[in-house]
C-alpha positions in Angstrom: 137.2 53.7 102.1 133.8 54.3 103.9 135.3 57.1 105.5 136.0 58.6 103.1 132.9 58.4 101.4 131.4 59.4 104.1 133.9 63.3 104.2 132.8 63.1 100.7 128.7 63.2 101.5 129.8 65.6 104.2 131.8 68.5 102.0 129.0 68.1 99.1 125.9 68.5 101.3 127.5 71.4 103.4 128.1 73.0 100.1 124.5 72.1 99.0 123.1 73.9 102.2 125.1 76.6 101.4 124.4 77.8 98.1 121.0 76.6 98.9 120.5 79.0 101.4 122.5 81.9 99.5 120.4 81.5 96.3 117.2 81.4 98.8 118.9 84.9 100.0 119.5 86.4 96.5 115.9 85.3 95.3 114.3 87.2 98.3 115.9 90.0 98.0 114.8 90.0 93.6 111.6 89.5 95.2 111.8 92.8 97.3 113.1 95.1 94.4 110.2 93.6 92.5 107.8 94.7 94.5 108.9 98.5 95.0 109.4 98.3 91.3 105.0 97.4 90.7 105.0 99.7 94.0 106.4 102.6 92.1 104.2 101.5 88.7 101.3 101.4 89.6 102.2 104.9 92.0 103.4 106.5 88.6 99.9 105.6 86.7 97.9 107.0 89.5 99.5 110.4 89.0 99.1 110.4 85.7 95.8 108.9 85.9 95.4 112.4 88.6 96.8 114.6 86.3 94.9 113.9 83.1 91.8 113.7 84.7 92.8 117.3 87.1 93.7 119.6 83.6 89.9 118.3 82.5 88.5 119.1 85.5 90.5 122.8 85.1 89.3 122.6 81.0 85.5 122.1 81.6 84.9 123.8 78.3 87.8 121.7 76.6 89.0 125.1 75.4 92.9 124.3 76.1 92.3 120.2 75.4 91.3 121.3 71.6 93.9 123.9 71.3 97.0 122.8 69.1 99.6 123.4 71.7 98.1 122.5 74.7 96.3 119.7 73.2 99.9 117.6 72.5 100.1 117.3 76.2 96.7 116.3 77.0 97.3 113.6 74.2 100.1 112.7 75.4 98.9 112.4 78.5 96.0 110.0 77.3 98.7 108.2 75.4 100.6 107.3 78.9 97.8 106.2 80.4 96.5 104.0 77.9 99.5 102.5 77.4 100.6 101.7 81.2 96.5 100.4 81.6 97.8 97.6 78.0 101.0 97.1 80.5 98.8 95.4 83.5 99.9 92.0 83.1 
């Protein structure tokens, strides 16, 4: 009977270690993918950060940036940058 008991203890903490260690892998590697992920964010908002603040460099005079056509995409610009600097959790 103790022998038993004792396979018993044996097959359920070799399974323990196991999925222990595989859930430890699995974690890790979510871990990894989350950081290229903010990697990639916060690479993304630099850019746009670059290129907003670039075209008003280039539009001194804020000729193009008041300009109907030309001024969508400086808003828009201003728009994604404002709204990944509310997304810095």
């Amino acid at each position: 009977m103790t022998d038993i008991l004792i396979y018993f203890f044996i097959c359920t903490t070799i399974i323990f270690v196991y999925s222990t260690i595989n859930l430890m892998r699995k974690i890790e590697n979510f871990e990894d993918i989350i950081d290229e992920q903010d990697s990639e964010y916060f690479n993304m908002k630099q850019k746009v950060r670059d290129a907003l603040s670039e075209m008003r460099r280039i539009d001194s005079k804020e000729a193009f940036e008041k300009d109907d056509e030309t001024g969508t995409v400086f808003s828009a610009l201003l728009n994604i940058v404002e709204e990944l600097d509310g997304n810095d959790d």
